[in-house]
TORLUMGU-869033 format. One line per field, with one value per atom (N, C-alpha, C, O): x, y, z; residue in three letters; residue number from 1; atom name. Coordinates in nm, 2 decimals. Example, Ala and Ser with C-alpha at 12.3 -4.5 7.8 and 13.67 -1.06 7.14 Angstrom:
<recs>
px: (1.32,1.23,1.32,1.42,1.28,1.37,1.29,1.34)
py: (-0.57,-0.45,-0.33,-0.33,-0.22,-0.11,0.00,0.11)
pz: (0.78,0.78,0.78,0.85,0.71,0.71,0.79,0.80)
resn: (ala,ala,ala,ala,ser,ser,ser,ser)
resi: (1,1,1,1,2,2,2,2)
name: (N,CA,C,O,N,CA,C,O)
</recs>
This chain:
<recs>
px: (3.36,3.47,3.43,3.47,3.32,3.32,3.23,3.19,3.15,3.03,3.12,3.07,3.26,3.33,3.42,3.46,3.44,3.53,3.37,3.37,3.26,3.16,3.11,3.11,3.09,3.08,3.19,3.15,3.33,3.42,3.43,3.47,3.40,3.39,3.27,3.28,3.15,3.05,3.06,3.02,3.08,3.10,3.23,3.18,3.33,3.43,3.41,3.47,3.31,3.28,3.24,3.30,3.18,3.15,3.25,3.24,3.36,3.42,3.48,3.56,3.49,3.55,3.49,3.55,3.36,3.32,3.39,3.41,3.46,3.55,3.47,3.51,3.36,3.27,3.14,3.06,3.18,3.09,2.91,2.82,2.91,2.76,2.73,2.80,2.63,2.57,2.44,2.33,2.47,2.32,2.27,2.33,2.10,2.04,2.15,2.23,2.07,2.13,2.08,1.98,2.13,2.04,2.10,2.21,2.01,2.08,2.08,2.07,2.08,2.10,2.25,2.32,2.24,2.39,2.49,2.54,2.52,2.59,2.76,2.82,2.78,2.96,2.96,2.95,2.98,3.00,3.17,3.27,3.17,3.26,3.43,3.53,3.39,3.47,3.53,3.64,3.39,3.46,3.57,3.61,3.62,3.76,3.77,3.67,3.86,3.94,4.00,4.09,3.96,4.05,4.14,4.15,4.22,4.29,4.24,4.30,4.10,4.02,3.99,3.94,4.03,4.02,4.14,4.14,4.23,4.36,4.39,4.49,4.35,4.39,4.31,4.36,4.23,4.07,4.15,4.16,4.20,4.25,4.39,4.43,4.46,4.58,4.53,4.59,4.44,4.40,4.32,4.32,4.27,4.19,4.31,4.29,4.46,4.49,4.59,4.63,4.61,4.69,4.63,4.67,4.47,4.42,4.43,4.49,4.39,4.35,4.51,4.53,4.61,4.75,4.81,4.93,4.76,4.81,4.95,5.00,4.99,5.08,5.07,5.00,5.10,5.15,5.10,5.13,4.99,4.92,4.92,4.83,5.07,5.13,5.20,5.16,5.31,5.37,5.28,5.31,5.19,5.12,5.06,5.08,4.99,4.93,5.04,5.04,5.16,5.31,5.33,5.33,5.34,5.41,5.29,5.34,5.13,5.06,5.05,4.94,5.09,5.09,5.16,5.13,5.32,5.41,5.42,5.46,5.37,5.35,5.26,5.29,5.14,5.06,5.09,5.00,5.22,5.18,5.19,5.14,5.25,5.20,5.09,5.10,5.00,4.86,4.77,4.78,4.71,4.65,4.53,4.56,4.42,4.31,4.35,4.42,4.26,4.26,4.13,4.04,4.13,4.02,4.04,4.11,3.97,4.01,3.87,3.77,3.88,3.96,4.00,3.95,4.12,4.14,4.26,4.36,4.26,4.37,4.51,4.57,4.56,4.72,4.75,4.75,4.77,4.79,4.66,4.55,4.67,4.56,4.58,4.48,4.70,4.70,4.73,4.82,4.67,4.68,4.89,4.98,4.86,5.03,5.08,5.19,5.00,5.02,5.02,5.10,4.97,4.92,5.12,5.20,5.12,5.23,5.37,5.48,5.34,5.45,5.45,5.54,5.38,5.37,5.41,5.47,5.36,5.41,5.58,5.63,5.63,5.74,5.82,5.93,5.76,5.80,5.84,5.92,5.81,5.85,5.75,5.78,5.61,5.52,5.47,5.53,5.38,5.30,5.19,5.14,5.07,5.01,4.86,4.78,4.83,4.74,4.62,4.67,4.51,4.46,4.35,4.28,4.34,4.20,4.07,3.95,4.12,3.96,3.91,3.93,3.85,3.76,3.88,3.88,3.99,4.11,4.13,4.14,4.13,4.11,4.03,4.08,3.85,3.77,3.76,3.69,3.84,3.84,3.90,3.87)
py: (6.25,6.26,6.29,6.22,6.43,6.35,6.33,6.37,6.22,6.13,6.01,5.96,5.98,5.89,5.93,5.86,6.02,6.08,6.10,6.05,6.14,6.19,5.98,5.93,5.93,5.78,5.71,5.62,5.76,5.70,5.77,5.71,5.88,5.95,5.85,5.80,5.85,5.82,5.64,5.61,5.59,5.44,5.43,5.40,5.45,5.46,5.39,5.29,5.45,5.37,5.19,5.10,5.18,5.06,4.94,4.82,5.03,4.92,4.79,4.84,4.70,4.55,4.63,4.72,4.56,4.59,4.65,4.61,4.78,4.90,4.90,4.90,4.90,4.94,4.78,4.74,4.73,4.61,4.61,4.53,4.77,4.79,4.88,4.98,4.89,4.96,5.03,4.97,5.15,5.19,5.26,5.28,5.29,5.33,5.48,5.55,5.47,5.60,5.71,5.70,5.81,5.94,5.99,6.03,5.96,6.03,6.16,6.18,6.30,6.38,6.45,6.55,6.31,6.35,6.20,6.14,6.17,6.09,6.10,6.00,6.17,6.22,6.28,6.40,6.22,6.25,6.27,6.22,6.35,6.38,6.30,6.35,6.12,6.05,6.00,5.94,6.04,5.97,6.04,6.15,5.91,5.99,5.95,5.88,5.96,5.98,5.83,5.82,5.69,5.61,5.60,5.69,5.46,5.45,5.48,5.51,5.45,5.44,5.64,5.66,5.73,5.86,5.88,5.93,5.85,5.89,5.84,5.89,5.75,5.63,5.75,5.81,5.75,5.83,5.98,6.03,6.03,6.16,6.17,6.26,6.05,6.01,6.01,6.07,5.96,5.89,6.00,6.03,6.07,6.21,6.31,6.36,6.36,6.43,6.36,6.43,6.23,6.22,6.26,6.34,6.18,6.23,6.41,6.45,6.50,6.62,6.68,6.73,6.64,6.72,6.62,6.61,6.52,6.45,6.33,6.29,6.29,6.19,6.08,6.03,6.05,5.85,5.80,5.81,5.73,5.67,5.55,5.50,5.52,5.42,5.49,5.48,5.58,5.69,5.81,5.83,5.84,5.95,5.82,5.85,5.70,5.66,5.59,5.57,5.56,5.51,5.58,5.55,5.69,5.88,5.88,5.87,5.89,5.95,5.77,5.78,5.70,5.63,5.63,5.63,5.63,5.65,5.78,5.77,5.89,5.98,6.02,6.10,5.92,5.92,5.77,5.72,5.71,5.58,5.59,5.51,5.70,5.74,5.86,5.95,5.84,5.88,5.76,5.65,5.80,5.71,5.82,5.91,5.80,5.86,5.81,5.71,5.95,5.97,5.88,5.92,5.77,5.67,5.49,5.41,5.48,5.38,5.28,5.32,5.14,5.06,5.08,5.06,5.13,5.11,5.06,5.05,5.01,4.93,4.91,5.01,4.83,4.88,4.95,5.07,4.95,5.00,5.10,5.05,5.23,5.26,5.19,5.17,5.14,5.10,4.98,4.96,4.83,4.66,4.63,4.67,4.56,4.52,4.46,4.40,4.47,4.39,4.58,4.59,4.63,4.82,4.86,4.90,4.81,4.90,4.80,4.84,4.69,4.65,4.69,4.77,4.70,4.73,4.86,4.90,4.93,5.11,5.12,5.20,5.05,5.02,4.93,4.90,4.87,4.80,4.68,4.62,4.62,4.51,4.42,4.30,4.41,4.34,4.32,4.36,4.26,4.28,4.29,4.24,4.36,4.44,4.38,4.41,4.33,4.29,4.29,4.34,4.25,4.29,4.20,4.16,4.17,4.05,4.16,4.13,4.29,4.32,4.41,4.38,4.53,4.66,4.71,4.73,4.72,4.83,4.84,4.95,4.73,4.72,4.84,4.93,4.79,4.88,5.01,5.10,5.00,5.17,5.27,5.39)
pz: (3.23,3.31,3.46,3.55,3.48,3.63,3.68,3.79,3.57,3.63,3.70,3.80,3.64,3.69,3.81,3.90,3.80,3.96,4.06,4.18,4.01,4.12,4.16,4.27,4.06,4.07,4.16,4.23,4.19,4.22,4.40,4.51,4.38,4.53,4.63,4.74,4.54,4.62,4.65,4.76,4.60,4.59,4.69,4.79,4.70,4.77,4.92,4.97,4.97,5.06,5.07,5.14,5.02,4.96,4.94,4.97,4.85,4.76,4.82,4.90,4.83,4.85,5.01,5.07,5.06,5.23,5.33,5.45,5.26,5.33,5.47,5.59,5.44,5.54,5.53,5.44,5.65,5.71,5.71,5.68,5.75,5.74,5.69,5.72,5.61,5.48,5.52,5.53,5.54,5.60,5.43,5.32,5.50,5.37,5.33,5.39,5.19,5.13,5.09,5.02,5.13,5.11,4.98,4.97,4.86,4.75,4.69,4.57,4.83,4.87,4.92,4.92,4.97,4.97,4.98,5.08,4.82,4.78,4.83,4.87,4.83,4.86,5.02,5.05,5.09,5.22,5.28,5.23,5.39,5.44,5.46,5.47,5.45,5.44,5.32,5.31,5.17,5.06,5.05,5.09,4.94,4.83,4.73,4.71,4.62,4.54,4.55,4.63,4.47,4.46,4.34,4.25,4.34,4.22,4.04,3.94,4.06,3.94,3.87,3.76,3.95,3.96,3.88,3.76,3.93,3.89,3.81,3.76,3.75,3.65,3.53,3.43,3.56,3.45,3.41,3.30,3.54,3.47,3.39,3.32,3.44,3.37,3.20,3.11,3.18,2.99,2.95,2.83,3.04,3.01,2.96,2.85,3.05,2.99,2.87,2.77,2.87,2.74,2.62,2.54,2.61,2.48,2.48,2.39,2.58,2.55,2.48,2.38,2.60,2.56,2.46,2.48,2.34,2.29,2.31,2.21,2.43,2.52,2.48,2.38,2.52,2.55,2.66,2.78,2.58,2.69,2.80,2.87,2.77,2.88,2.94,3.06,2.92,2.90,3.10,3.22,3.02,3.12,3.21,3.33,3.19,3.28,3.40,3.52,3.29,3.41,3.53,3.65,3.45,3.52,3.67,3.79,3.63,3.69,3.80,3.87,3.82,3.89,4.01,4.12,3.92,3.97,4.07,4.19,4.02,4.11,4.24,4.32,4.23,4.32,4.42,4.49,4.43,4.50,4.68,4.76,4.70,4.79,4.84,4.93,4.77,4.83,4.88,4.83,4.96,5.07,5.13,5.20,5.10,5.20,5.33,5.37,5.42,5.57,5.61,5.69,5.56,5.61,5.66,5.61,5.74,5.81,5.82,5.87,5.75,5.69,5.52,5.41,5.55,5.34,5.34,5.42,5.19,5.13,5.17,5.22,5.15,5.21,5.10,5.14,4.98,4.89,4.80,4.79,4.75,4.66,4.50,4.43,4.47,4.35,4.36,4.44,4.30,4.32,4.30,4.24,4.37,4.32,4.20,4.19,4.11,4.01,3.91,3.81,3.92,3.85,3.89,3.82,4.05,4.05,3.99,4.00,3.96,3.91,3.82,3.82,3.69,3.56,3.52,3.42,3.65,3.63,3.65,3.58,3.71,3.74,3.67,3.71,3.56,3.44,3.49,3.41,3.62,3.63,3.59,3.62,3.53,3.57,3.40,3.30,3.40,3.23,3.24,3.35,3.14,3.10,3.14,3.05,3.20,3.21,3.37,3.47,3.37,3.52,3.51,3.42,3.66,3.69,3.73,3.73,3.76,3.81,3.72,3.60,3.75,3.66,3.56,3.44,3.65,3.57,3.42,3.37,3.35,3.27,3.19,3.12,3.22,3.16,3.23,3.19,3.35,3.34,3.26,3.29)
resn: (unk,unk,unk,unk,unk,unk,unk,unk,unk,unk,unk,unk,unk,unk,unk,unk,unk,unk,unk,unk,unk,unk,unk,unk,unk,unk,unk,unk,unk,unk,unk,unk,unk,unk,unk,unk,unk,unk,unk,unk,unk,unk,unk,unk,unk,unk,unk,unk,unk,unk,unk,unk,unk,unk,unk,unk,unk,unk,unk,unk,unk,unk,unk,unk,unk,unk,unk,unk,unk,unk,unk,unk,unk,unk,unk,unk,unk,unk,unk,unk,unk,unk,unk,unk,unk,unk,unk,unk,unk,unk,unk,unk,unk,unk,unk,unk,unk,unk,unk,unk,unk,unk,unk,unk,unk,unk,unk,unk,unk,unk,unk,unk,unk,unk,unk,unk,unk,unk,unk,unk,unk,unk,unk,unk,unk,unk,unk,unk,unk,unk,unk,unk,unk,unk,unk,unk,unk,unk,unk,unk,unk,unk,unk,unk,unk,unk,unk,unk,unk,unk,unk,unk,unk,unk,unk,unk,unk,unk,unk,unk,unk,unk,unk,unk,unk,unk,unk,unk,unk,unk,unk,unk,unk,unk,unk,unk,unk,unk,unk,unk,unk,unk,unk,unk,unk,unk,unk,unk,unk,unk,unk,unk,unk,unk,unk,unk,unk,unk,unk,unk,unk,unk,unk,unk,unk,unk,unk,unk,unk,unk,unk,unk,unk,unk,unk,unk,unk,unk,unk,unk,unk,unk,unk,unk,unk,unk,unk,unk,unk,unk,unk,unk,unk,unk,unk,unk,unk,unk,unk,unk,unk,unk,unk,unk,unk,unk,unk,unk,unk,unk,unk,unk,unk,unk,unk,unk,unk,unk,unk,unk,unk,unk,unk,unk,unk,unk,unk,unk,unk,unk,unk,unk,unk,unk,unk,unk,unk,unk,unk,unk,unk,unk,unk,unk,unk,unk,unk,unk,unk,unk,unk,unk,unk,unk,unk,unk,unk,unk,unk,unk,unk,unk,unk,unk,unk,unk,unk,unk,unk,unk,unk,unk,unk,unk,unk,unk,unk,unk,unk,unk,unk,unk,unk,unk,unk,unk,unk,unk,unk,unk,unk,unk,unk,unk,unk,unk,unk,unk,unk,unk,unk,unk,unk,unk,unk,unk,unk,unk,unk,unk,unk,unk,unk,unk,unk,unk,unk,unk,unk,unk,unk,unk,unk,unk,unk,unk,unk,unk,unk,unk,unk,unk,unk,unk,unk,unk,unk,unk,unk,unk,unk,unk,unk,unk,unk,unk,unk,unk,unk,unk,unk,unk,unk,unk,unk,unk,unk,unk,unk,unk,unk,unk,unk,unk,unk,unk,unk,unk,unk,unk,unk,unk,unk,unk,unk,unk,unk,unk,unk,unk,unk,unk,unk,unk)
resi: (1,1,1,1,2,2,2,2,3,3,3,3,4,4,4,4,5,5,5,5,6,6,6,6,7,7,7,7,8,8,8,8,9,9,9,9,10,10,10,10,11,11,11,11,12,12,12,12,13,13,13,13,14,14,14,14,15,15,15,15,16,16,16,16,17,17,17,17,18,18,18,18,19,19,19,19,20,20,20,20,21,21,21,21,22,22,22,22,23,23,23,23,24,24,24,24,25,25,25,25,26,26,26,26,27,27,27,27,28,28,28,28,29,29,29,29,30,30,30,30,31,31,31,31,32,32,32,32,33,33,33,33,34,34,34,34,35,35,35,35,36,36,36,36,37,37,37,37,38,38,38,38,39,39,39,39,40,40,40,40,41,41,41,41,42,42,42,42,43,43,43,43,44,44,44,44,45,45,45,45,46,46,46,46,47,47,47,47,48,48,48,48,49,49,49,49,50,50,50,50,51,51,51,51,52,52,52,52,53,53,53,53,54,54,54,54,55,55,55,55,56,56,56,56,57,57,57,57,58,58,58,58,59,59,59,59,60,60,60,60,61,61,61,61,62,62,62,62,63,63,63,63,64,64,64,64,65,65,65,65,66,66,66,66,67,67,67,67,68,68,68,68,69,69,69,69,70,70,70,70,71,71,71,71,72,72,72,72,73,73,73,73,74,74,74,74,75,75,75,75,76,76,76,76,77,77,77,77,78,78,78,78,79,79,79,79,80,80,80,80,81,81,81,81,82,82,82,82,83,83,83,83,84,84,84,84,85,85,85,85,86,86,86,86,87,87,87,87,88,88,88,88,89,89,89,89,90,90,90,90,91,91,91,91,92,92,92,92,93,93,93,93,94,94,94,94,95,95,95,95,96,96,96,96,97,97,97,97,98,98,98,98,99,99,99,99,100,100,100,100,101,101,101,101,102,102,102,102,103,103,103,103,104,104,104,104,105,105,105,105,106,106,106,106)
name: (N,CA,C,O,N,CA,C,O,N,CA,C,O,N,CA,C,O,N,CA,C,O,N,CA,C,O,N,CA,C,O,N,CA,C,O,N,CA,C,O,N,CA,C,O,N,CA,C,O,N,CA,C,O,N,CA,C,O,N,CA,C,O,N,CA,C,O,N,CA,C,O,N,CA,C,O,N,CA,C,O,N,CA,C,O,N,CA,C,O,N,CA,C,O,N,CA,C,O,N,CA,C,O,N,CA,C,O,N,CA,C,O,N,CA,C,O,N,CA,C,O,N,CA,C,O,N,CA,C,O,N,CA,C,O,N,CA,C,O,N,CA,C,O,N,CA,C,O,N,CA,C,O,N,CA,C,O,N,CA,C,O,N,CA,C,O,N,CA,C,O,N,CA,C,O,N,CA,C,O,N,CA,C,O,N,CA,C,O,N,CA,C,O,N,CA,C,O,N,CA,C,O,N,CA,C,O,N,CA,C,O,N,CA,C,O,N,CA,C,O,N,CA,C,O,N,CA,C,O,N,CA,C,O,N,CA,C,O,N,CA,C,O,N,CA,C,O,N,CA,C,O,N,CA,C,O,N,CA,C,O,N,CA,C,O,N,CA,C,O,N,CA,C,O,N,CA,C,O,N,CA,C,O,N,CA,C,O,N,CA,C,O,N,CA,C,O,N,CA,C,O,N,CA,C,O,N,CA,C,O,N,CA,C,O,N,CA,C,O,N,CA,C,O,N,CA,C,O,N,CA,C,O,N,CA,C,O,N,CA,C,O,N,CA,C,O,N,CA,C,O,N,CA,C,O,N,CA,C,O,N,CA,C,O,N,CA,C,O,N,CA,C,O,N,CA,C,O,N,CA,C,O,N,CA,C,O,N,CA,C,O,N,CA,C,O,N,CA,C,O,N,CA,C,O,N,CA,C,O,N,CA,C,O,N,CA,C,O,N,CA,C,O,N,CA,C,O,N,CA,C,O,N,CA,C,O,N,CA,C,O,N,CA,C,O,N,CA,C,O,N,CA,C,O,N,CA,C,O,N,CA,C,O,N,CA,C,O,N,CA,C,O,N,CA,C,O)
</recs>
């Protein structure tokens, strides 16, 4: 659990060419001052606590969507959205169950 938040902090930068240029990496210090917390965090701790507190795992991952759609890191260039528009349809039950990118296997 948080090989995948510490995985998801440090990549953050990176993800879809947030950032144009890629300097080397000190893997000293993986998690810098600008990472964050994407969609894939929240998603992770959503399924994390259904199993622990026994939930509904459409159920808690709806809720914990729902509840975060307005979070937005303090970083510039990022997403218009943290969650794809297709995550927030489905959370919002307008959409169906399915996804083109990682979400899935996350």
């Amino acid at each position: 659990m948080l090989g995948a938040i510490y995985g998801d902090k440090t990549g953050s930068l990176y993800e879809f060419d947030q950032l144009k240029e890629i300097k080397s990496i000190n893997p000293e210090k993986l998690i810098t001052p600008s990472s964050f917390y994407s969609d894939d965090t929240i998603e992770t701790i959503a399924i994390a606590d259904a199993i622990i507190n026994k939930k509904d795992y459409e159920k808690t991952l709806r809720d914990y969507i729902l509840n975060n759609l307005e979070y937005h890191p303090d970083f510039k260039p990022y997403f218009a959205n943290t969650f794809s528009p297709n995550t927030i349809k489905w959370a919002q039950g307008n959409g169906k169950n399915d996804s083109i990118g990682n979400g899935a296997m996350m």
